[in-house]
Steps between C-alpha positions, in 0.01 A plus 500: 500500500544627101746209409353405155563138503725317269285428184704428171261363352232771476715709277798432320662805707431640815341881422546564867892471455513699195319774629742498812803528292358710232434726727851563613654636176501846450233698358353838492309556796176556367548214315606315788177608704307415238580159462527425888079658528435298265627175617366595910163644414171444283423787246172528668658649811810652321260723322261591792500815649726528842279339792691768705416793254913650447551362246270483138522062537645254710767423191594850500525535954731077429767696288512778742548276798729280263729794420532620838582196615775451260670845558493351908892381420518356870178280497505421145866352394576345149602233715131441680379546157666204385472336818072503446528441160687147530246420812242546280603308196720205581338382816216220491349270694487126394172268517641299791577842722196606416316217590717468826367847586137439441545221725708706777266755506213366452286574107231713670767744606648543136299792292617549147403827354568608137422739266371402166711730326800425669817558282772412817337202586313366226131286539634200425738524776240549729359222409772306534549597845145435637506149373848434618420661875188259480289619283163660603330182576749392756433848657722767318333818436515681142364842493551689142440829426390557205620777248807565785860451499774427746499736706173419658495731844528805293290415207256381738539658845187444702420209343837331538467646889195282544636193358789492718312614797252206431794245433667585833157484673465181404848321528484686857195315560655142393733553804840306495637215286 
């Protein structure tokens, strides 16, 4: 689940909204790839050389993949563009349906992982969204990475792997409800 949930009163507008519908006006494509690395991805890895060597750093092998992606006119419509774009920033969850689904499923089965430098989904709605799951002492587990940003299973491949390997493991373990 990335529903950021519903939290007015952390900031006097959401950022997560704005950067949606920012991000639909048009701009110069650089530009425009620019500003979306920057909002998916920590500088740290941005700036690192390509883990898979094609490319001079992972920053420069995202715009490549984001370009061809965007000249795909079949799988990538204006339409599913703005499709994903209000998904992502007018959906939420409230307090009381996310306490209703800590208590479905059970708060050991919930894992919240977060970047630090998050610029979708900011920290404090993180936050936000352990404690209203549960919270970690009624089971919830919060796993930050620090220095990362939102786009945690390419910033952080083998480590991310792990994690969710580990989390399955585990829930599999707990059997059924």
């Amino acid at each position: 689940m990335s529903a950021p949930p519903l939290t007015p009163h952390l900031v006097p507008a959401n950022p997560t909204k704005a950067n949606s519908s920012l991000a639909s006006l048009p701009k110069d494509p650089d530009i425009q790839l620019a500003e979306v690395k920057a909002r998916l991805f920590s500088p740290a890895w941005l700036a690192a050389p390509d883990a898979n060597g094609a490319f001079p750093t992972n920053g420069d092998r995202f715009a490549a993949q984001e370009l061809r992606k965007r000249q795909d006119t079949l799988g990538f419509t204006r339409t599913g563009f703005t499709l994903q774009a209000i998904a992502a920033g007018w959906h939420h969850k409230s307090a009381e349906q996310l306490r209703e689904l800590g208590d479905r499923v059970g708060r050991a089965r919930v894992q919240v992982v977060h970047g630090d430098v998050d610029q979708m989904i900011t920290v404090p709605h993180a936050e936000v969204l352990v404690r209203e799951l549960g919270g970690e002492e009624g089971g919830v587990t919060r796993v930050v990475f620090e220095g990362r940003g939102h786009v945690l299973p390419m910033e952080e491949r083998e480590t991310f792997r792990r994690l969710v390997e580990g989390f399955v493991d585990r829930a599999e373990k707990m059997g059924g409800r």
